[in-house]
N, C-alpha and C positions, 0 to 999 in steps of 0.2 A: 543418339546412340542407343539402340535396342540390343538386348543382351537376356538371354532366356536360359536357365539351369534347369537340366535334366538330373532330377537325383537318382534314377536309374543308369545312368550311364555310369561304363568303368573309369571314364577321362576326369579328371581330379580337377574338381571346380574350377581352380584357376586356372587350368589350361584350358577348358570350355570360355574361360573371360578371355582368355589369352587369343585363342582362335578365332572367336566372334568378333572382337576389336579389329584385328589383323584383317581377317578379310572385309570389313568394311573398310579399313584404311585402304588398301590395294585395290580394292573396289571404284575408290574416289566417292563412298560415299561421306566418309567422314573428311573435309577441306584441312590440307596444311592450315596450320596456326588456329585450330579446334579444340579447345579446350576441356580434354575429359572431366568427368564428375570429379572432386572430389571423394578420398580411399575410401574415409567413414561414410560418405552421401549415400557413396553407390553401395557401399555395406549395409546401413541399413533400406535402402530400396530395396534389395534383393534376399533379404532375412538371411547376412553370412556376416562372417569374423572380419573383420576389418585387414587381417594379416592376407586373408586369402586374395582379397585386392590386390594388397603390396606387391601379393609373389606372380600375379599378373604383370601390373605394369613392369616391374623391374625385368620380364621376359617379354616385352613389348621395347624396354627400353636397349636390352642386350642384342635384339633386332635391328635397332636403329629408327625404328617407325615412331617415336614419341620421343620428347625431351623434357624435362623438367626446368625449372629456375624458385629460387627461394621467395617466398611470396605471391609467385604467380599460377602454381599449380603443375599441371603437367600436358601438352601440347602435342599433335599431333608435327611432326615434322614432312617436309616438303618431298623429300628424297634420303636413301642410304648412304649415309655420307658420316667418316671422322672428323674429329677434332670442332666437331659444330657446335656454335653458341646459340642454345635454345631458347634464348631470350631474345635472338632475333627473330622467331619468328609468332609470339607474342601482337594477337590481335588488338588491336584499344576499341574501345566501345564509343560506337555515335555520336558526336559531340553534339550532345543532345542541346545545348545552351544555344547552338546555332540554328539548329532543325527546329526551334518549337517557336510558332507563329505571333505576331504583335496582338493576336486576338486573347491565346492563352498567354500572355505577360500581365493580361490587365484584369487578374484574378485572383485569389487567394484561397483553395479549397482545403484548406489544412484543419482551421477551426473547427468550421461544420463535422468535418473525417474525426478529430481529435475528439470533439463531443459524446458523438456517437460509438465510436470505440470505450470511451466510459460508463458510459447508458448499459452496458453490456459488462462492464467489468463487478462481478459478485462483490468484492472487496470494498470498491468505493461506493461512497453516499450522494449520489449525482445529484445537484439543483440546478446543474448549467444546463440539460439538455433541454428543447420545448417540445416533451413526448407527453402524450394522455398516458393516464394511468390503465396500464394492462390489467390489474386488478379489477377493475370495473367495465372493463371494455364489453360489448355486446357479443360474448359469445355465441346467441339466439342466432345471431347474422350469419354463423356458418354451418348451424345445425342442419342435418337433412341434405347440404350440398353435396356430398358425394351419392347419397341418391337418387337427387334431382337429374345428376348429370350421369349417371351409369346406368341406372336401372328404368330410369324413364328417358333414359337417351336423349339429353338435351344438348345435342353439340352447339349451342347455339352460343353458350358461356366458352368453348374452347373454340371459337373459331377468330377470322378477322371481326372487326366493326368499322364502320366507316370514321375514317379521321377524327371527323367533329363528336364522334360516342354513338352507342344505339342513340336509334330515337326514343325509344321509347324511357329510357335515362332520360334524357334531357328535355321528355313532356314531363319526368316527374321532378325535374329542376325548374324548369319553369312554374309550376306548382308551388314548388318550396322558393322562388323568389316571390309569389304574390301574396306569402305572407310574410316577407320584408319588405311589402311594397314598391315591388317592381314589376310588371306587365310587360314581360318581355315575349319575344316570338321563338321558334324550333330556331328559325336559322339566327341567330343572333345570341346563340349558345353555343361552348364547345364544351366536352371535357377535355382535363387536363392530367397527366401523371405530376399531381402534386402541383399545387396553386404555386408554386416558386417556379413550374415550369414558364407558369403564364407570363410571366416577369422576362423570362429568357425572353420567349416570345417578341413580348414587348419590345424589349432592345434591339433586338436582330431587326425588327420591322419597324419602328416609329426614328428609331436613332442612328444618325451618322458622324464617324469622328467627328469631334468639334462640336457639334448638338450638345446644349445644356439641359440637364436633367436636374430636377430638383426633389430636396430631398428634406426629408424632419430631420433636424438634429437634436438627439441620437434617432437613429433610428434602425432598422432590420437590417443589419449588413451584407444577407447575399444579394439583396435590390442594385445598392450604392455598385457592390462588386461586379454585377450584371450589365449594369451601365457602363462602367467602366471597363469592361471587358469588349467594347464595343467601340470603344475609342472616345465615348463621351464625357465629357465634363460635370462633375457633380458637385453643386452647390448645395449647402444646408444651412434651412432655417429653422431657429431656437423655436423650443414647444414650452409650454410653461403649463400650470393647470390648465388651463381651458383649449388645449392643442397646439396647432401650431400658430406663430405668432403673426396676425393675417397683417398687421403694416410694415411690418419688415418684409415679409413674402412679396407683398403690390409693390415696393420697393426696386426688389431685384426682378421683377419681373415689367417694368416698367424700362430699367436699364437693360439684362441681356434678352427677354424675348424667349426664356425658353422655351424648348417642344413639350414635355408634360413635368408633370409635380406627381409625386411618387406618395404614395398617406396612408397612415392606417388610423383613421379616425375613430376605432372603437376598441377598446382596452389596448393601446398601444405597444407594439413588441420594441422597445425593453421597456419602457415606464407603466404601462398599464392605463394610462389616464387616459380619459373618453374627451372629443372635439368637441366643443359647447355648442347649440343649438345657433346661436348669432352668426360664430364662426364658421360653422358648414353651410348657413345660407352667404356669409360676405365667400366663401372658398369658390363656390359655384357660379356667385356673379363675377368671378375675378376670371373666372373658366373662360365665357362668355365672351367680358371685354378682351383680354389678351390671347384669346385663341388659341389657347391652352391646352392640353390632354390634361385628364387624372385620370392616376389609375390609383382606385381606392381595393388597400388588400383589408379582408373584413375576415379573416383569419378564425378572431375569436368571440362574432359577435350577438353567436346564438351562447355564448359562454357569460350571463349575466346572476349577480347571485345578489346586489343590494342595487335599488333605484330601479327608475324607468327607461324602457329601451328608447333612444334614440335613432331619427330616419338615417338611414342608409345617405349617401352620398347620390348615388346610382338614384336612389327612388325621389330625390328632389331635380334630378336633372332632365328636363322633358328635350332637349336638342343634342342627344347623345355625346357630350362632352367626355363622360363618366366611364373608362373601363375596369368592371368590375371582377375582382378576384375573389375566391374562397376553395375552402379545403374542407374535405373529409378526416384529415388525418388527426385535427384537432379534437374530433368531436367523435369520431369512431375507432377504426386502427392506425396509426401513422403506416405501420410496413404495406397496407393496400395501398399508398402513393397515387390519390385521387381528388382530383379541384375541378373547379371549373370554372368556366369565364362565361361571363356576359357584356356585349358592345355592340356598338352598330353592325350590322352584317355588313356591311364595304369590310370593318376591320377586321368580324372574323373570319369572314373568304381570305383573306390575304394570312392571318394565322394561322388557317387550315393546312393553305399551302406551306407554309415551313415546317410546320408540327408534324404534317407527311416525311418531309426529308428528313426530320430527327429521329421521330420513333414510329411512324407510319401511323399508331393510334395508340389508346393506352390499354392499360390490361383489361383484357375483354373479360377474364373471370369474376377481376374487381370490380366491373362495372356493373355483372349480371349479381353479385352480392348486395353490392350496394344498393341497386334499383330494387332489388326485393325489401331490404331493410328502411330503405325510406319510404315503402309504403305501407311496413307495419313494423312498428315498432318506434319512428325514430324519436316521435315526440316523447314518449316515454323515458330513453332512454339521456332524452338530454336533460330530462328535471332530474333525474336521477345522477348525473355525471354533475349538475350545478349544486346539487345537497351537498354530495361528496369534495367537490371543490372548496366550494366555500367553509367546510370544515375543515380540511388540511391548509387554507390561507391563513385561515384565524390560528388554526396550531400554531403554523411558523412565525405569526406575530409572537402569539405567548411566547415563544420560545425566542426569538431574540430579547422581546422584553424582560423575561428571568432572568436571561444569563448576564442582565447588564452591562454593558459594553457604553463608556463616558464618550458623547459623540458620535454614536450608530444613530443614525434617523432612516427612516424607509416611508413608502406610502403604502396605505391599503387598501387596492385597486377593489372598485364594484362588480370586476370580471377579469376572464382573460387568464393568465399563464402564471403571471412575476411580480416579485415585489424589487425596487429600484431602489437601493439603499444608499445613502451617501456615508460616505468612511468616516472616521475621526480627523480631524485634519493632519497632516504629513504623515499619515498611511497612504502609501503606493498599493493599488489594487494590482499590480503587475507580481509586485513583491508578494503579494500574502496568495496567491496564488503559489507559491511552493512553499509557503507554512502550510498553508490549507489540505497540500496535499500531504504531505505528511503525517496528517491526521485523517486522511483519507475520508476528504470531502471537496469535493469541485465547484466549482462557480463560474461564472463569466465574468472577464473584466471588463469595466465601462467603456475602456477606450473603444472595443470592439465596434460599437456600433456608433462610433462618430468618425467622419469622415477624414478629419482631420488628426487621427490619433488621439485628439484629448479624451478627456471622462477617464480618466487616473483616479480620480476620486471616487469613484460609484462602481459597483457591482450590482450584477442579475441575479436573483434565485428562482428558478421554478420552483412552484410546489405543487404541483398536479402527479410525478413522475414518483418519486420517492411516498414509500409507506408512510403512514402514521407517526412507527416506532422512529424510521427514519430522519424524520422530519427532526422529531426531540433529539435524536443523537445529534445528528447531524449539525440543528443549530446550537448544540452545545460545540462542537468542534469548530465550528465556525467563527464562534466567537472566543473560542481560545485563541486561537488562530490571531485573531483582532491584537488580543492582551499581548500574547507575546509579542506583537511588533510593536506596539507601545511600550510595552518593556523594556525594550530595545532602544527607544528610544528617551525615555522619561517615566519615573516611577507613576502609574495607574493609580488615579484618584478613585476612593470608592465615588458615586454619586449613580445614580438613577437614569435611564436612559430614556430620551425627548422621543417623540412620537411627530411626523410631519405629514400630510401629505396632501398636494403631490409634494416628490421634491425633483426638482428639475434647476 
């Protein structure tokens, strides 16, 4: 419905609403059973009093062209006609529950959505979201870009790119994998919008209903979710300190045979804890014998601030078993929505072609950003992003440690996002999620990232995302939060709070 006020004209608002309605009705552009705006909506669309509406429709209604009913609004009617019940002719909306496909049933995008709606909200202290900290971000990376591209006319950042990324992106990924030691080629690279798309990927092309996919438990829940949305089956195996648990894994895979095992072997999202050197060589012989895919996400694993780095998965596997994932978004901007993958070329000609049908290619301005910044600057900019992490981790220790909480343990990961805390016992992490917010501080709950719902007992904090100052507020709030459910439950013992890690 368009409707345009001339405040030159001598015809009095509402009849200018009243005549433009009218002739679209009689027009047949507006459909019996068409639902006008709302008086206030369309009041304030149109910068007018809300009465001047009223005294519209109520001369639309004395017409006979529109009927109202209590609750439903007010309707365009069929024909000029008495005594008519305007509630018949009241449209219902799509029964969406029937129209929406077994592919979207087998998802959950609310979390992720609810997260990041947080990340944004002034008021709250977010530790749930896994965003780098915009305070330290490379703003160097976007200096000069509207220069580059107006004044020296470089349409080359606003145009297409080919599927798989410039090339010349992905001679300087190939670069940046040979010093995580991997020698890989142009075509056996793609970019990605965002290493979680590689995941999609993944599922749409390795898996079919009924296909078991394997999984850490806990582990990164829009993976499990991607599987799943696929029609696949998701099994998970326990991680303990030293990753995940490889006799239990030869186990189930000995029994159902599945198509790939899903990992993130370096600061793990949610526990943080790195795959021990034994077990990523027993992982990849296990590749081998059972004809297995991995697909190793390495998310955060230039993100290292105590110890020594650890091989890549990808760089100990010489028969392409290994499909490799990573992101920009960890370690530059999250909002430029940029990854990449590395695998056999069979697989990534085959990821090409569906990455085409999804988004054709990824942001070609983020890619010409990016390719400039990883060739000056980026080493820089990551010892600088690991000082500053590894000092807001140690904050958020201190700061659980003060506020003493009888039964908080957590780990102190070498790298990575999060610290994995386990609760005092019979605290629901479901429950203290609305104490938490009340004090206007958020968390993830454990359950999120296990398969099966459990991890009630365990929350996620980032500490990369929130300030400094944050951090101390925040883990003061957090563990009030704690008290009062113990409160609640049994008078709070003073005593001193244990230190674990990992805790899994």
């Amino acid at each position: 419905m368009r409707i345009k006020i001339d405040k030159n004209s001598s015809a009095p608002v509402y009849i200018q609403i009243f005549e433009q309605v009218k002739r679209q009705i009689l027009s047949g552009e507006l459909l019996p059973g068409f639902r006008l705006p709302a008086e206030r909506k369309l009041a304030e669309s149109l910068g007018i009093n809300r009465s001047t509406v009223l005294n519209a429709y109520r001369e639309l209604k004395a017409d006979g062209l529109v009927g109202s009913h209590v609750g439903q609004g007010t309707v365009v009617l069929s024909e000029i006609e008495e005594d008519v019940d305007p509630s018949s002719y009241f449209m219902k909306e799509p029964a969406w529950n029937q129209l929406f496909s077994q592919y979207s049933n087998g998802f959950d995008s609310l979390i992720v959505k609810d997260l990041l709606t947080l990340a944004n909200r002034k008021d709250v202290i977010s530790f749930a979201t896994g965003i780098a900290s915009p305070e330290i971000g490379p703003i160097q990376a976007l200096k000069g870009i509207e220069r580059e591209i107006i004044e020296k006319k470089n349409y080359r950042a606003l145009l297409h790119s080919p599927t798989e990324g410039f090339f010349t992106l992905r001679e300087a990924i190939c670069e940046m994998m040979q010093k995580r030691g991997v020698y890989c080629e142009i075509e056996e690279t793609m970019i990605l919008s965002g290493s979680q798309q590689g995941i999609d990927l993944i599922a749409r092309i390795l898996l079919d209903p009924g296909d078991i996919a394997v999984v850490e438990e806990p582990t990164f829940f829009p993976a499990f979710q991607a599987f799943k949305a696929v029609g696949a089956r998701v099994m998970g195996v326990p991680v303990d300190g030293k990753g995940i648990q490889i006799d239990a894994l030869e186990q189930l895979l000995q029994r159902y045979r599945p198509k790939l095992i899903y990992t993130m072997p370096t600061f793990q999202n949610p526990t943080g804890i790195e795959m021990d050197i034994e077990r990523r060589r027993r992982l990849i012989e296990l590749a081998y014998k059972y004809k297995v895919i991995i697909v190793e996400d390495d998310a955060y694993g230039e993100l290292r601030y105590d110890g020594s780095f650890l091989p890549t998965l990808k760089s100990m596997d010489s028969e392409g078993y290994v499909i490799y994932l990573s992101t920009f978004s960890k370690t530059v901007y999250s909002g430029l929505r940029l990854g990449w993958m590395v695998g056999h070329s069979k697989a990534i000609k085959r990821f090409a072609a569906a990455k085409q049908i999804i988004d054709l290619h990824s942001n070609s301005l983020s890619q010409w950003i990016i390719e400039g910044f990883v060739k000056n600057g980026m080493n820089d900019h990551i010892d600088k992003i690991c000082e500053e992490y590894r000092f807001k981790r140690d904050k958020m220790c201190e700061g659980l440690k003060k506020h003493n909480v009888k039964g908080l343990a957590w780990n102190k990961p070498n790298g990575g996002y999060y610290l994995w805390c386990k609760l005092p016992l019979g605290v629901s992490a479901k429950k203290l999620v609305t104490k938490a917010a009340k004090r206007k501080v958020a968390f993830v709950p454990g359950s999120a990232f296990f398969t099966d719902g459990q991890g009630d007992e365990f929350v996620r904090l980032n500490f990369t995302f929130a300030s400094i100052s944050d951090i101390e507020k925040g883990t003061e709030r957090f563990c009030d939060a704690i008290k009062e459910t113990l409160y609640d439950r049994e008078e709070l013992e003073e005593d001193s709070v244990f230190e674990i890690s990992p805790i899994i």
